[in-house]
C-alpha positions in Angstrom: 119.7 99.9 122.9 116.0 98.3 122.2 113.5 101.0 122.2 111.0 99.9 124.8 108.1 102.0 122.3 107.9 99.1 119.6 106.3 96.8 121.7 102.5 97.8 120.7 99.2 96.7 122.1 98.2 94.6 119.4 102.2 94.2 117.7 105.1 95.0 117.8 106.1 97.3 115.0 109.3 100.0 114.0 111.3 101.4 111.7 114.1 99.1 109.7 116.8 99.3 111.0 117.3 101.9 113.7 114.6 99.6 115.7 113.8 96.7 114.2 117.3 95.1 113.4 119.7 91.8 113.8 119.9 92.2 117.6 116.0 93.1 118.4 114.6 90.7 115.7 116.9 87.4 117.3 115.6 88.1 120.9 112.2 88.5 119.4 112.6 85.3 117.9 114.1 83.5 120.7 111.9 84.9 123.8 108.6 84.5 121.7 110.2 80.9 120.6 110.3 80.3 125.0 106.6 81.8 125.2 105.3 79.5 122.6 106.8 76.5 124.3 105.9 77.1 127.7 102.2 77.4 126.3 102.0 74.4 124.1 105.1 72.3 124.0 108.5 71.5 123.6 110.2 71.9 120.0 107.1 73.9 118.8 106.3 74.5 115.4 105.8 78.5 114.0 104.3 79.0 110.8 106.0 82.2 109.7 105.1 84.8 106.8 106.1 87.9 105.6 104.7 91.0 103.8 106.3 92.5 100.7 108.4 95.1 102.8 112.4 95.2 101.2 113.6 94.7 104.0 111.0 91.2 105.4 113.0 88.3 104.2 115.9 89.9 106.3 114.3 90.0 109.0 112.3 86.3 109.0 116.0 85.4 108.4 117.0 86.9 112.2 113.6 85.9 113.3 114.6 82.3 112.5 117.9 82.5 113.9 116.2 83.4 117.4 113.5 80.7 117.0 115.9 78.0 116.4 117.6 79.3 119.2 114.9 78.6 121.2 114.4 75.1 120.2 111.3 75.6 118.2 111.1 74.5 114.5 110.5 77.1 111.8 107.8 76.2 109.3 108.5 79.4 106.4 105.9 80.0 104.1 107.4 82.8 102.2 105.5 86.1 101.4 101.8 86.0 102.0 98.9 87.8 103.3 98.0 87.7 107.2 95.0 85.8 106.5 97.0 83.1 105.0 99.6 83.3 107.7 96.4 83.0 109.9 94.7 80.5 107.8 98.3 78.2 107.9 97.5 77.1 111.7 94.5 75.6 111.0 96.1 73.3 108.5 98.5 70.5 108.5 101.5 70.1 106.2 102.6 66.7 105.7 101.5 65.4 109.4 102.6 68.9 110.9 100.8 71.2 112.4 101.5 74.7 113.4 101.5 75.5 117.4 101.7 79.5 116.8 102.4 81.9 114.0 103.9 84.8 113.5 103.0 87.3 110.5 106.3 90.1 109.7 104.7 93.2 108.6 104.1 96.9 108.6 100.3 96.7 107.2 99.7 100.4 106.4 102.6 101.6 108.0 105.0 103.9 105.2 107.6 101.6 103.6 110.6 102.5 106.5 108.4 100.7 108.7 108.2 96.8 109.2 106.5 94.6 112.6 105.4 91.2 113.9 101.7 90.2 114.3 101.6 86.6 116.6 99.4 83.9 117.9 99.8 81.0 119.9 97.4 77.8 119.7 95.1 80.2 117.1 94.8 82.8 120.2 96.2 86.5 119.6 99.5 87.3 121.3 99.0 90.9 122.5 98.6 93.7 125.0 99.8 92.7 128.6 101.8 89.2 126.9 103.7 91.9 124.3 104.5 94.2 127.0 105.9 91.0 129.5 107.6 90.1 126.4 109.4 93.4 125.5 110.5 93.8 128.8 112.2 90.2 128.8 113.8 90.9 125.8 115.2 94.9 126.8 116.5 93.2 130.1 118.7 90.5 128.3 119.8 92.5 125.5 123.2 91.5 126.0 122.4 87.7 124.8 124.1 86.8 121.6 122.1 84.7 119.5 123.8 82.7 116.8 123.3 82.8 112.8 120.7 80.0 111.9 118.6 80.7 109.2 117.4 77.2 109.1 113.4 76.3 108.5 110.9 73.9 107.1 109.0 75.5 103.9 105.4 74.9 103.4 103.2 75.9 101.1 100.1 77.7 102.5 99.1 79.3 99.7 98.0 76.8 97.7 96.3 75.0 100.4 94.5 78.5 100.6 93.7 78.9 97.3 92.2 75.4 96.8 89.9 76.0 99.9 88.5 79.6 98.7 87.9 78.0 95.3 86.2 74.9 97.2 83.7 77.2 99.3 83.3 79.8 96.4 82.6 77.0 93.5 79.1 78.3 92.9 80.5 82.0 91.6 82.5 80.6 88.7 81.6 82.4 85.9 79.7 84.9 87.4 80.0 88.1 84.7 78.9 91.1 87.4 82.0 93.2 86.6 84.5 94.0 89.6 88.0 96.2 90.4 90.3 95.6 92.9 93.1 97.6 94.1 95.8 95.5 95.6 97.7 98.5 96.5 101.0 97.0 95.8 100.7 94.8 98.8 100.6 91.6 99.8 96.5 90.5 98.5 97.7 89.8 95.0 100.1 86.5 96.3 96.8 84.7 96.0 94.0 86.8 94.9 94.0 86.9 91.0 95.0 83.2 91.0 91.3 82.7 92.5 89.7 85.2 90.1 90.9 83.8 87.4 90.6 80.0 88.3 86.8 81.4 89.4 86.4 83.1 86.1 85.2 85.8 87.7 85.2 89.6 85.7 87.0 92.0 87.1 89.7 95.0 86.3 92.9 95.0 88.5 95.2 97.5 90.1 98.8 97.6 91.4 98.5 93.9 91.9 102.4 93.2 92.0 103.7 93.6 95.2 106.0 96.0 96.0 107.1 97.3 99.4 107.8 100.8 98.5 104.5 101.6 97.5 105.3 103.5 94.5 101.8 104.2 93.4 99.6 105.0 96.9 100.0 104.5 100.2 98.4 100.8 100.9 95.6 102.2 103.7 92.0 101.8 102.2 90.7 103.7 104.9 92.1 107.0 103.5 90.2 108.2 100.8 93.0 109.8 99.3 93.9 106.2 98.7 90.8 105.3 96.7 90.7 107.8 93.8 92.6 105.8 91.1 89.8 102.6 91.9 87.0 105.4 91.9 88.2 106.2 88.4 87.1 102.8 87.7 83.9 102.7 89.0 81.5 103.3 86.1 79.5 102.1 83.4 80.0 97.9 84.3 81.9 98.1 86.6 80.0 98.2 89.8 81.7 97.4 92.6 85.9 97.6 93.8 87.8 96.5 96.3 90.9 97.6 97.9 93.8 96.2 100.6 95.9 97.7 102.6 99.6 96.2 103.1 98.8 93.3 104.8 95.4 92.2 103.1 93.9 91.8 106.5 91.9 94.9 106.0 89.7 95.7 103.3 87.7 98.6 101.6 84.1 98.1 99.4 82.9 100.3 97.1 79.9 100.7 95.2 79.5 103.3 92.3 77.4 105.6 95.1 79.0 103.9 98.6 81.9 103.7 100.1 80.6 100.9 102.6 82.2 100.9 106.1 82.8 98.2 108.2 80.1 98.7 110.7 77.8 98.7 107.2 79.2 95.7 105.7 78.0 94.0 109.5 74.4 94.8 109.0 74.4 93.5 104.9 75.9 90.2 106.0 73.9 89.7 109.3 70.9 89.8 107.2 71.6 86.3 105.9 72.7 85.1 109.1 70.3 83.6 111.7 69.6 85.1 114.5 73.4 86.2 115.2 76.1 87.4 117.3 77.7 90.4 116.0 80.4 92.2 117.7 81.1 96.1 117.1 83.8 98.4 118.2 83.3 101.7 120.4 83.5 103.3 116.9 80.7 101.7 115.0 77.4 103.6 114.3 74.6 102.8 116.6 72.2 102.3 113.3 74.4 98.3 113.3 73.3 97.8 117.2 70.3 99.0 116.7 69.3 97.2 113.1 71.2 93.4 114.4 69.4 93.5 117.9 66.2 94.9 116.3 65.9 91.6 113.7 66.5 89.1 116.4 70.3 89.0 116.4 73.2 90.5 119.0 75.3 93.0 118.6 77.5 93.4 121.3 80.0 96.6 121.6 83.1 96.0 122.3 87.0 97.2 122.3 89.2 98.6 119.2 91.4 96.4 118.0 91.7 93.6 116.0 93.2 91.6 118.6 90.1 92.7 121.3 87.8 91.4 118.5 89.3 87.8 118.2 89.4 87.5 121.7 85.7 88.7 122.2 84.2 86.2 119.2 86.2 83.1 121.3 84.6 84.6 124.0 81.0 84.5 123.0 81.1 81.9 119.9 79.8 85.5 117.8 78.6 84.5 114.0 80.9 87.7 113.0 83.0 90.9 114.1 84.0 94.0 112.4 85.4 97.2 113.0 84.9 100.5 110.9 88.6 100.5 109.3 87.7 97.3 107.3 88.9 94.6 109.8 85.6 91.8 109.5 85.9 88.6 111.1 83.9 85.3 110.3 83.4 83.1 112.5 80.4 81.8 110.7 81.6 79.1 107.4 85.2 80.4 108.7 87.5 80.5 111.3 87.7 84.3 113.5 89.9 85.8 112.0 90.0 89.2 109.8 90.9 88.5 106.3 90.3 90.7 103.4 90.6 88.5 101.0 88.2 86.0 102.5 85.8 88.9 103.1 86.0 90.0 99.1 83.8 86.6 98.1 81.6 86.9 100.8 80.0 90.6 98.9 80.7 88.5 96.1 78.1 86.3 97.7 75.7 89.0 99.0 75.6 90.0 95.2 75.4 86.7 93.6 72.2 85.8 95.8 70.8 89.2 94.7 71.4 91.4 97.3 71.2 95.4 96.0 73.5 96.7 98.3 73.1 100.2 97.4 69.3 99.5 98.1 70.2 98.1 101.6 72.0 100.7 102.4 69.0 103.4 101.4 66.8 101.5 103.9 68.6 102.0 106.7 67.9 105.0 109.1 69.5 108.2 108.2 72.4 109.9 110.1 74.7 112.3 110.4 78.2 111.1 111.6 81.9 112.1 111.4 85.0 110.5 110.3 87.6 109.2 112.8 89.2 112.7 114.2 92.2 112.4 115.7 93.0 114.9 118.6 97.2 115.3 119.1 98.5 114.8 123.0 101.1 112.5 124.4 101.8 109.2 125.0 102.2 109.8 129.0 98.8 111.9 128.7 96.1 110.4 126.2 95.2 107.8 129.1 95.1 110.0 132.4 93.2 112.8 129.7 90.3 109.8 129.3 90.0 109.8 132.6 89.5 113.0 133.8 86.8 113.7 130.9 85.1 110.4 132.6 85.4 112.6 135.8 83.9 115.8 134.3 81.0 114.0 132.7 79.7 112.9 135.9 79.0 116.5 137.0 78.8 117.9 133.4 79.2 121.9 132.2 75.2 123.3 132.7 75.3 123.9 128.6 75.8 120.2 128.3 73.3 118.0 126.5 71.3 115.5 128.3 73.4 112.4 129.2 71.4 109.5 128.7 73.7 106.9 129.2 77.9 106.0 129.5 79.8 103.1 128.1 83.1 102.9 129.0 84.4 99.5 127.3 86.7 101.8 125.6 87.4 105.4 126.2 84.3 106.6 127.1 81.0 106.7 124.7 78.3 109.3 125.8 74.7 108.3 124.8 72.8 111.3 124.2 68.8 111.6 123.2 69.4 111.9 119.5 73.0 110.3 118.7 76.3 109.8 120.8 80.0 110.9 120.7 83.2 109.3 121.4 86.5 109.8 123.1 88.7 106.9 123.7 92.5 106.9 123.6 94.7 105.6 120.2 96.6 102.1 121.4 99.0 102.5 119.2 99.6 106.1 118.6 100.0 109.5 120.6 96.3 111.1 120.1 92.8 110.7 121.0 90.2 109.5 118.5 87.1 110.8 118.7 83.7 110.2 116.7 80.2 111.7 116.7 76.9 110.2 114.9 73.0 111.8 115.6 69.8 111.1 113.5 69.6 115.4 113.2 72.5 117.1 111.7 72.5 120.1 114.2 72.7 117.6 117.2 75.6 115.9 115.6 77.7 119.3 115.5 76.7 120.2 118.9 78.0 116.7 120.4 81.2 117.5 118.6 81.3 121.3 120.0 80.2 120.1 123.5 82.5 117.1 124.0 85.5 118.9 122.2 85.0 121.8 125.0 85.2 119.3 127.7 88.6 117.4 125.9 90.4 120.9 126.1 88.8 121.8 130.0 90.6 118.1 130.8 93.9 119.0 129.0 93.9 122.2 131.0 93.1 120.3 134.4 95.5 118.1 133.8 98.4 120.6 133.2 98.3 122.4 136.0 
C-alpha cells in the first residue's frame, strides 16, 4: 500500500522503508520517467543525484530501474549537493544534455527519512504535477517493474568546481578567516576542494558526510544546531557558515549576527542595480521597505522554494530568498537556491569591503518573532486560514487597526506599526505564524490579538 501522504507540495519525501521502498521508488521512477517525456521528448535524459542518506544509493538504484522502464536514459552523478544536481542541467556531458533532474534526499529531515526533489527542462516539478503524479502512481500499484540498474555516469562535480573557481578567481588567497559547518551532509562533496584550490582561510566542521548525523541534526535554521560553529566564532575568526543536509540551504554568522535570509537580501541588493528581489510571506517588511526605497523591487511572494523559482522565471528577478536560508541568484547565476554558491557571494560582500555587521546596524530597528508553529491537522490548517480571513473582515472591537491584507499566502495583516502572519505549513500539520513591529509592545500585542482570533476559528470550526 503507497501512502498517498508522501507526495508533498514541493517533494515527495518518507520514511525508508515502510514508505519509500523497491515498489514506490520503481513507479516513481517510471511515471516521472513518462512525465519527463511527454514534456520534452522521447528517450529523455535525467541527471540524477543523491544525498549522503544510508539508505540513497538503494534507492537511485530502484529509481533507475523505473526510469529505464520508462525509456528514458539515466545520467548518475553519484552523491552531491542539490545545487550541483541543479547546476548538472545547465551543462553538457560529452554532447549530452540533461532534459530533467531529479535530486534523492531528505535535506533536514532525521536520518529515517529520505525524498525526491525534480525538475523538468530547469522548471520545478511540484504542487498540482506531484499530486497528479502520486495519484497515477497509487492507482497502478500493481505494475511490476523490472530490475535495471543501468545508467550513464557523469561527472558534475568537477564541472562545478571548475566554474566556482572560474567566477571566484579574484578571492584566492584572501586571509579573512572563516568556519563552516558542513553538518555531516552533503556541502563537503565539493566545498573544501574550492577552499583549498582558492586558498582561502578557514576552520572546518563535520565535513565528511555521513547520513546518520552523528554530531547535530543538519538544519541551520535551529539554533540548537549552531552552537559548536558559535564556539568558533572568536578572535580571527569572523564569520561561519553552516548547511543543512542537502546544501541547498544555508546559515551566516557573524561574531554579533546570525544573519537571516530576508537580511542577507538587503546586503546583496545593495550591489545590485536597481533590482528585483522576491520575498516570502515571512520576510520582515524592513527588506520591502529598504529594496523598494533604493530604487529596486521587492515583490512578496509564496513559501517555498519551488514558489520562488517559479516567481524569478516569472518576473526575470535579480535574486529570491526566503528567511530559512533558501537565496536564489538569478543575477551572474542561474535561479536556483544553492548554499554553496551563496557562501562566495558573502565571501564577495566582504572581499569588496562590505562591514556587514555595520549594515546590519543601519537598518531600522524591530522587534520580531521566530517562526511559531501552532499544532492542528492536516484536514484543518487550510479550512482554519480561511475562517481567520473571514473574521478579520469584521474583526473583535479590541482589535488593532487593520491597515491593509495580503493574502499571497495564508493571510498577512498590515497594521500601523508592524504586521503578523498566519499562513498554513505545506508540508506539515501546523500553522506558522510570525509577528514584526518597529515598537516592542505593538509586536506582543499583534501576537496576543491574532493568536485570540486563531483559537476563536479553531472553535468555529469544531462545532
Amino acid at each position: 500500500m503507497i501512502n498517498k501522504s508522501i507526495f508533498r507540495e514541493y517533494d515527495i519525501r518518507g520514511i525508508v522503508p515502510n514508505e519509500l521502498n523497491e515498489q514506490s521508488v520503481k513507479l516513481l521512477g517510471f511515471f516521472f520517467g513518462l512525465e519527463v517525456q511527454k514534456q520534452t521528448k522521447i528517450g529523455a535524459k535525467v541527471a540524477v543525484g543523491y544525498d549522503a542518506r544510508t539508505h540513497s544509493p538503494e534507492l537511485f538504484g530502484y529509481l533507475c530501474s523505473g526510469l529505464n522502464k520508462a525509456g528514458c536514459e539515466v545520467l548518475g552523478m553519484g552523491m552531491v549537493a542539490t545545487g550541483v544536481n541543479y547546476f548538472a542541467t545547465f551543462m553538457e556531458f560529452d554532447g549530452i544534455k540533461p532534459d530533467a533532474s531529479i535530486m534523492i534526499t531528505g535535506s533536514h529531515n532525521p536520518s529515517q527519512y529520505n525524498g525526491f526533489k525534480m525538475t523538468i527542462d530547469h522548471k520545478p516539478f511540484f504542487a498540482d504535477d506531484i499530486y497528479l503524479l502520486g495519484d497515477d502512481i497509487i492507482a497502478n500499484s500493481d505494475i511490476e517493474i523490472p530490475t535495471n540498474e543501468t545508467y550513464t555516469k557523469i561527472d558534475a562535480k568537477t564541472l562545478y568546481k571548475n566554474y566556482m573557481v572560474e567566477q571566484f578567481g579574484f578571492l584566492k588567497g584572501f586571509k579573512p578567516k572563516f568556519a563552516i559547518d558542513c553538518g555531516n551532509g552533503v556541502a563537503n562533496t565539493v566545498l573544501t576542494d574550492i577552499l583549498d584550490t582558492l586558498e582561502l582561510n578557514y576552520k572546518s566542521l563535520y565535513t565528511t558526510p555521513d547520513g546518520t548525523f552523528p554530531n547535530h541534526h543538519p538544519d541551520p535554521s535551529v539554533e540548537e544546531n549552531l552552537v559548536d560553529l558559535k564556539q568558533l566564532l572568536k578572535d580571527d575568526v569572523k564569520y561561519g557558515f553552516a548547511y543543512d543536509g542537502d546544501a541547498d540551504r544555508i546559515a551566516f554568522l557573524t561574531q554579533k549576527y546570525n544573519v537571516k535570509g530576508d537580511i542577507m537580501a538587503i546586503l546583496f541588493a545593495s550591489t545590485m542595480d536597481k533590482p528585483t528581489v522576491i520575498g516570502e510571506v515571512k520576510c520582515t517588511q524592513v527588506m520591502y521597505d529598504t529594496i523598494n526605497n533604493s530604487g529596486g523591487k521587492a515583490i512578496m511572494y509564496k513559501t517555498g522554494h519551488s514558489n520562488l523559482k517559479v516567481k524569478i522565471n516569472e518576473t526575470n528577478a535579480s535574486f529570491a530568498a526566503e528567511v530559512s536560508g533558501h537565496l536564489f541568484f538569478n543575477d551572474r547565476y542561474f535561479g536556483f537556491d544553492d548554499a554553496i554558491y551563496a557562501t562566495f557571494r558573502v565571501l564577495e560582500l566582504i572581499y569588496n569591503g562590505m562591514d556587514i555587521d555595520q549594515q546590519i546596524e543601519k537598518l531600522p530597528k524591530t522587534y520580531s518573532t521566530e517562526e511559531i508553529k501552532v499544532e492542528t491537522t492536516e484536514d484543518e490548517k487550510f479550512p482554519l486560514v480561511q475562517k481567520i480571513k473571514e473574521l478579520l473582515q469584521n474583526p473583535p472591537k479590541d482589535f488593532p487597526k487593520i491597515v491593509d491584507i495580503i493574502d499571497v499566502d495564508g493571510v498577512r495583516v498590515i497594521f500601523e506599526d508592524g504586521w503578523g502572519l498566519v499562513r498554513a505549513s505545506n508540508t506539515t500539520p501546523v500553522l506558522v505564524t510570525r509577528f514584526e513591529s518597529t515598537n516592542e509592545q505593538k509586536e506582543k500585542e499583534y501576537e496576543e490579538k491574532l493568536n485570540h482570533l486563531i483559537a476563536y476559528a479553531k472553535e468555529l470550526l469544531n462545532q
